[in-house]
N, C-alpha and C positions, 0 to 999 in steps of 0.2 A: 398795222403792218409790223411793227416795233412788237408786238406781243407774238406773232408769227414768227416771226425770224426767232425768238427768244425760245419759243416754243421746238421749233424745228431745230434748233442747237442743240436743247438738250435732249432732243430724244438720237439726231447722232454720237451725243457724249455714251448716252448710253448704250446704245448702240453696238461703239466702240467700245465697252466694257464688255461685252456680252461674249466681244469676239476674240477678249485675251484668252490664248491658250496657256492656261494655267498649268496643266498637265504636265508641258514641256519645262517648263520653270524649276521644276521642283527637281532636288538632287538625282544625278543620276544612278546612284543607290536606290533611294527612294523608288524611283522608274522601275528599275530591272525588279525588285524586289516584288511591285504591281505585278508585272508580269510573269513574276514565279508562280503567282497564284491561278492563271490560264492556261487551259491546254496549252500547250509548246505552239501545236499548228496557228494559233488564234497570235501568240506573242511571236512568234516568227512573222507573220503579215503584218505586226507592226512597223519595218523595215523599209516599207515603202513611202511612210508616211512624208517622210523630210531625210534628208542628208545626217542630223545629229540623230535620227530616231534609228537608224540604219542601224547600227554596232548596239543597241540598247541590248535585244534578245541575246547578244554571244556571255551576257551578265551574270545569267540568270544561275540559279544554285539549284533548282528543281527542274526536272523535266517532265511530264506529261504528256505521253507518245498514245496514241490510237489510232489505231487502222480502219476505226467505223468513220474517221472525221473527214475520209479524203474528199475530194470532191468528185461531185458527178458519179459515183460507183455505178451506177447505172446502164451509165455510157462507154464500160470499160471492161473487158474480161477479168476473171481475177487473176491469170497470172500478171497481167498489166499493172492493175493493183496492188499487187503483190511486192512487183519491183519499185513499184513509185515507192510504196511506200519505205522498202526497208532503203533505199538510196535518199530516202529524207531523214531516216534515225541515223545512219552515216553522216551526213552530211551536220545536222545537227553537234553531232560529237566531236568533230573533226573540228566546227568551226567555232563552238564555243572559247572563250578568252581567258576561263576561270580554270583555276587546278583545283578547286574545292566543289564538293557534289552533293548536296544533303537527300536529294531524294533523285528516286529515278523511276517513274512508274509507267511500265510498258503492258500495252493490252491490246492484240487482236483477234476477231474472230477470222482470221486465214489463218492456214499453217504456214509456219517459215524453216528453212534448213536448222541445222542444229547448229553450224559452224557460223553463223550470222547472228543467231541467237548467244553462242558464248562468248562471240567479238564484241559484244555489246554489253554482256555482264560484267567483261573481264577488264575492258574500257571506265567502266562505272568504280571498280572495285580498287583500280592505278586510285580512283580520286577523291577513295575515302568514303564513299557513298555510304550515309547513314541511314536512310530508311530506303528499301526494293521489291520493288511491289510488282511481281510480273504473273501476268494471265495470257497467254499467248501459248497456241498450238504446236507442236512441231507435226511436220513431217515424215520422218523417222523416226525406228528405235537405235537405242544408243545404249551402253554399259555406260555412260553417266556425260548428260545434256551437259550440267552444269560444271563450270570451270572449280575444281579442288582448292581454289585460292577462297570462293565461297566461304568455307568452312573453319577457315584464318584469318576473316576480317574483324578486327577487334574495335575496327568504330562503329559496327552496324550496329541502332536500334532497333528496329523494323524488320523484319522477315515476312514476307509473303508471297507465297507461290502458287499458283494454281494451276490444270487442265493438264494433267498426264505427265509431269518434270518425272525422270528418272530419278530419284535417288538414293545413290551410290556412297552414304557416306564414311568415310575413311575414319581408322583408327585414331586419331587424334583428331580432335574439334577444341579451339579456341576463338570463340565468341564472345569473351567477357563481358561485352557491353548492350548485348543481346536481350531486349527486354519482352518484345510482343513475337509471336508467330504466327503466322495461319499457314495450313497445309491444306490443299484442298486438290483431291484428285491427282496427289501425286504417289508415285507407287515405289515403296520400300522394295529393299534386296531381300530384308530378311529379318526375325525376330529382332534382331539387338540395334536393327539399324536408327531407330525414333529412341533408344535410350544413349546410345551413345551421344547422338543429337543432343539432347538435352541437358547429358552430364557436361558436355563442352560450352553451358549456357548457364552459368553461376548466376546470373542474377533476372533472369526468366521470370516474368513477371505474368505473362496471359497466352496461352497455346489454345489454338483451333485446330483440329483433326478433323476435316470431312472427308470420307468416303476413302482415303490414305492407308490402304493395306495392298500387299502386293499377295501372290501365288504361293509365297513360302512365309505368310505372317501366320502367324498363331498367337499370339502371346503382345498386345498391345501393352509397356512396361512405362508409365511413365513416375521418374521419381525426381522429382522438382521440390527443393527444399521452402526455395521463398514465392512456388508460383502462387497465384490468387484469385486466377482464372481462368476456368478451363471449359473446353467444348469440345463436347466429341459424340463422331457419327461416322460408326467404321461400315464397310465394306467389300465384298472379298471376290467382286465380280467387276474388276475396273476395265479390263480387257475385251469382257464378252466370254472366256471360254470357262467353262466349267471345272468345280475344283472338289476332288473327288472326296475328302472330308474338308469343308468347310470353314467350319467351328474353328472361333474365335476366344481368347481369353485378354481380361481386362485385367490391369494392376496399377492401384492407384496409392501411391506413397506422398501424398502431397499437403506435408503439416499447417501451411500457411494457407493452405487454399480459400478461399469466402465464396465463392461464387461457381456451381456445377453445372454445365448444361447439358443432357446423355440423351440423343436418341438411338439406337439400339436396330439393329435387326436380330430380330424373336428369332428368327429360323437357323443363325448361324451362333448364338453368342452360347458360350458351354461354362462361363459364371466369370464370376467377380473377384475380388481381392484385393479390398478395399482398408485402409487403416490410414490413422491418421489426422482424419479430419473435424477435428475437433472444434474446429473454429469456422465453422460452415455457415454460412448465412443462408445464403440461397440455393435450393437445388432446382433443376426442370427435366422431368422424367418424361419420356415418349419412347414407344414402338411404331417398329413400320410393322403393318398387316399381322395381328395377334391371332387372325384366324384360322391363320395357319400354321400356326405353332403345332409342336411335333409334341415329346417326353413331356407330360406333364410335370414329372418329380422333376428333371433336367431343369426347366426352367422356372419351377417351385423354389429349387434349391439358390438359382441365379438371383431370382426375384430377393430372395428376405435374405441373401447375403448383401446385394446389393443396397437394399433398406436399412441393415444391421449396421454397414458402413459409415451412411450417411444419418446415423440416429441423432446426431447433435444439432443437425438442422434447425434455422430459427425460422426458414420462410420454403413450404414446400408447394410447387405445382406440378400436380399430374395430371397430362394430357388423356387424350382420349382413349388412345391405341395400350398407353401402358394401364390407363382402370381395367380394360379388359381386358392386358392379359392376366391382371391383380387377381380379378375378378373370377376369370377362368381358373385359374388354379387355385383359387378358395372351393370353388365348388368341387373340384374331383379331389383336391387336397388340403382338409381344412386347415388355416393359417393361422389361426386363430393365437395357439400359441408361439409362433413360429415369427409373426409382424413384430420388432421393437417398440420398445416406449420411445417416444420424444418428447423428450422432459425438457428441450428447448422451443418446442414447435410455438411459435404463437401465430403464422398465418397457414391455411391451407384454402392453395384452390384446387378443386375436383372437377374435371370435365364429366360429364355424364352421358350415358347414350342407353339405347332401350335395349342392351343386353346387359347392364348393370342393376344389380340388385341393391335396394339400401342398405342392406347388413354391410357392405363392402365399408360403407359410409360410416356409420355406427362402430364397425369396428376400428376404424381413424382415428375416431372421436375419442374412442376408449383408452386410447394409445397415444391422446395427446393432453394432458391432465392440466397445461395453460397455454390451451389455445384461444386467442383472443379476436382473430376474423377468419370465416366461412365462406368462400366463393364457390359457388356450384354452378357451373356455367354448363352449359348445352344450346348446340342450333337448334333442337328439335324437339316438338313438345310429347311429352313421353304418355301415349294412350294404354292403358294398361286396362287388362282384361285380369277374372278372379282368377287365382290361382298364378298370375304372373310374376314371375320374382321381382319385379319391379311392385309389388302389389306393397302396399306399409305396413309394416311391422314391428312397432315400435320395443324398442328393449325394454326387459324385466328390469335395469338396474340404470339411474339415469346415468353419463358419462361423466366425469368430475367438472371436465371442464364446461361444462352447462350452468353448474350450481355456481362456478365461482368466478372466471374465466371471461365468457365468451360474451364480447360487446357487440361485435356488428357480424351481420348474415348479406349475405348476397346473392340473391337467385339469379341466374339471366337464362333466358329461353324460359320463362317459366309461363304452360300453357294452362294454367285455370283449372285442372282438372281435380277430380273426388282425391285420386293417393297425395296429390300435390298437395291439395290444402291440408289432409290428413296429416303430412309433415309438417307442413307451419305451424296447423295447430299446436304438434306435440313440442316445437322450440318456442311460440311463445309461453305454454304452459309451466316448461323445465327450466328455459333457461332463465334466471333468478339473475343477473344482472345484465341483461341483454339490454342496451343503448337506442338498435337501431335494423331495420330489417327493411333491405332494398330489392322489390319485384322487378326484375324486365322481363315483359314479354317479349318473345323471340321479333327481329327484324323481318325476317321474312314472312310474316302472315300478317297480314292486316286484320287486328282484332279491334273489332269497333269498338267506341269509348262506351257504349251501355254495358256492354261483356266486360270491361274494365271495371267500371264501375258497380255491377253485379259481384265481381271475383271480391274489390276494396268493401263492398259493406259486410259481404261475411268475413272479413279478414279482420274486420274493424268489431266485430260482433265478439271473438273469441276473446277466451278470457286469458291472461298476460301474468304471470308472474313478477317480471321487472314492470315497477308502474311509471318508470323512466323510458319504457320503450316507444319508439316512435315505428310508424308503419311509410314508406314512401314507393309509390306503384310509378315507372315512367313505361 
C-alpha cells in the first residue's frame, strides 16, 4: 500500500508540473513580443484566454492583417466580409496601447474603399511605421490612393506595395532610411515618376519592379548609387486597354549593383542603357514569348546592348525564353561579333530547348575565356533529325576556356541521344582540366536503369583529356 500511495503522489507531483502555465510567467514584453510574430487575428483571440492575457495583443509593435483569415467566409457574402473585416483593422488601431509601430502588413483579396485604405496607412505612418507591406485591392481609381505623407517618412525600411496603388509621386521625396522596395502592379503617372522615387532614397539598398509601368511610361530610369539588388519585369498593359506605341526603354545607372534579375517582354522593350555595372555578380535573363518578337535588328540591337552592360558578370543564367530570342537573332543576324567577352564570367547556366542550336553554346563559351562551371539544363530531351540545327557541330577552334578553365559540366534533362553524346564526347576530349561531369536525366520520363546504364558505359568508353575527370549519371 505504502509503494502505492508513493507511487500515486508522485505521478500528481508530476502531474501538477505539467499544468504550470509557463507561458503566462514570462515577461510581458516577452508575451506581446511572441505575439508580434502571429497574424494579429490569431494574437488578438489571445484575449480571451484570462483577465492578465486580455490587454497582451494592444502590445504588440507588428501587425499582420489578412482578410483570407476571417472566419467562415463561406457562410458570408463578401460585402459582409468586407465590413467585418475592415471594422477589425479599425478596431485593431484604435485599441492598440503602443505609439511605436515597426511593421504593418495589410493583405486582401477583396477590394476596399480608397478613403479606408489611406486611414490606415496614414494611422501607421502618425507611428513611425518601419517596414509596410500592403497588398490589398481597391475599388476605385483615384489621382493618388496613397496618403503624400508616404513619401516623408524618414523611419521607414521597408516599402512594399502591390495590386494596382496609383502612384502619384510628388516632387520632393525624403526617405532617407529607405532601404528595400518592391513595386508590384502599381502604375506610375509618368516617366520621371520611379526616378524621382528613388532619388528621394539615398541609401536604397534592393528594388523589385514587377509589371509597374503605367499608360504614359516610356523610359524605365533607375539611378541608385548604393543599390545592390535589383528585379525587374516591366509591363505596359496593367489596365487591360491598349497602348498605341507600346515600347518601352530601360536605364540602368547602378555602380554598386551585385545582383540583376530581368525578365523582359520581347514585344514591347525598344533597348537598353545600361553602364556602370562593374561589380555585377549575378545576372538572370528571361523573355516572355520570344516567338513573337517583331524587328529583328530592334531587338538584335536590345539584346547585345543589354549583354555589352552586364559584361563584367561573375555568375550568368539564361532562361529559356531569352536563349531563344539569343538564338533568333543570331540566325537572321549574325552576333557573332556583336556578344561581349566576359572576362569575369566563371559560371554559366544555359536553359536549352529544341529550337536552339549549339553554336549559340559555343559561341558563350568562346566569349567566356575563365569559365569554370557549365549547367545546361532542359525539361526535354532534344530528338534531333539530320540537318537540324540542333544537329553537333563541333568548332574548328577549341574555346580557351575548355583548355584551361573549365572544372565541372552539368547536364539536366539529358535524353541519351546520338548529338547529345556527340557533345560529351567533344568536352571530355577538349576540356584538359575538367574535374567532374554530372548527367540527369529528365524527371518526367521514366528511363529504365538498362538505358541508364547503356548511355554510362559508352560515356565511360570515351576517351578524357583531364585524367582527373569523374563521370556521375543520377
Amino acid at each position: 500500500m505504502g509503494s502505492i500511495s508513493k507511487c500515486q503522489k508522485l505521478y500528481e507531483e508530476q502531474n501538477d508540473k505539467q499544468c504550470v502555465d509557463r507561458i503566462s510567467n514570462l515577461p510581458s514584453n516577452l508575451i506581446s513580443h511572441i505575439l508580434s510574430l502571429l497574424p494579429t487575428k490569431y494574437a488578438v483571440a489571445t484575449s480571451v484566454l484570462s483577465t492578465r492575457w486580455k490587454l497582451f495583443w494592444t502590445l504588440i509593435i507588428s501587425l499582420d492583417l489578412d482578410d483570407k483569415l476571417l472566419l467562415h467566409p463561406e457562410k458570408s457574402t463578401n460585402k459582409i466580409l468586407k465590413t467585418r473585416f475592415t471594422n477589425f483593422v479599425y478596431r485593431v488601431l484604435v485599441l492598440r496601447r503602443v505609439s511605436c509601430l515597426r511593421m504593418f502588413r495589410l493583405k486582401g483579396c477583396r477590394s476596399y474603399d480608397v478613403s479606408h485604405v489611406n486611414t490606415w496607412v496614414a494611422a501607421c505612418l502618425v507611428c513611425g511605421v518601419q517596414e509596410l507591406d500592403l497588398s490589398i485591392r481597391i475599388n476605385e481609381c483615384a489621382d493618388q490612393v496613397l496618403p503624400r505623407e508616404l513619401f516623408d517618412c524618414r523611419a521607414m525600411v521597408v516599402l512594399k506595395l502591390g495590386t494596382y496603388f496609383f502612384m502619384n509621386v510628388p516632387a520632393s521625396v525624403h526617405m532617407q532610411s529607405l532601404k528595400i522596395l518592391h513595386l508590384h502592379h502599381v502604375k506610375l503617372v509618368d516617366d520621371d515618376s520611379i526616378h524621382r522615387l528613388i532619388c528621394g532614397c539615398p541609401v536604397l539598398d534592393e528594388l523589385s519592379m514587377e509589371r509597374c509601368v503605367g499608360k504614359h511610361v516610356r523610359v524605365i530610369h533607375i539611378c541608385a548609387p548604393v543599390l545592390t539588388k535589383l528585379f525587374l519585369k516591366p509591363l505596359l498593359y496593367l489596365d487591360g486597354s491598349e497602348i498605341e506605341d507600346p515600347k518601352h526603354e530601360i536605364v540602368l545607372d547602378t555602380p554598386s549593383l551585385l545582383s540583376l534579375g530581368l525578365r523582359d517582354d520581347i514585344e514591347t522593350v525598344s533597348g537598353y542603357l545600361v553602364k556602370n555595372l562593374s561589380h555585377l555578380i549575378k545576372a538572370n535573363l528571361d523573355y516572355d514569348d520570344p516567338m513573337t518578337m517583331g524587328s529583328h535588328e530592334i531587338i538584335s540591337k536590345a539584346v547585345t546592348d543589354l549583354l555589352m552592360g552586364i559584361s563584367s558578370v561573375q555568375c550568368l543564367v539564361l532562361h529559356g525564353d531569352f536563349v531563344v530570342a539569343l538564338h533568333l537573332c543570331n540566325l537572321h543576324l549574325p552576333m557573332l561579333h556583336n556578344v561581349p567577352m566576359f572576362h569575369n564570367l566563371t559560371s554559366l547556366k544555359l536553359d536549352w530547348t529544341c529550337f536552339v542550336s549549339w553554336q549559340l553554346m559555343l559561341l558563350l563559351l568562346e566569349k567566356s575565356p575563365r569559365l569554370d562551371t557549365l549547367v545546361l539544363s532542359s525539361r526535354y530531351s532534344c530528338f534531333v533529325r539530320s540537318g537540324d540545327p540542333m544537329e553537333w557541330n563541333p568548332p574548328q577552334t577549341v574555346p580557351t576556356c575548355l583548355v584551361s578553365h573549365l572544372k565541372v559540366i552539368k547536364i539536366r534533362g539529358f535524353g541519351g541521344n546520338k548529338e547529345e553524346l556527340k557533345m560529351v564526347e567533344y568536352f571530355l576530349k577538349s576540356a584538359e582540366v575538367l574535374e567532374k561531369v554530372i548527367i540527369h536525366f529528365p524527371d518526367f520520363r521514366a528511363v529504365e536503369e538498362k538505358v541508364q546504364m547503356d548511355v554510362l558505359k559508352k560515356l565511360l568508353r570515351l576517351p578524357r583529356a583531364s585524367k582527373i575527370c569523374q563521370l556521375e549519371m543520377c
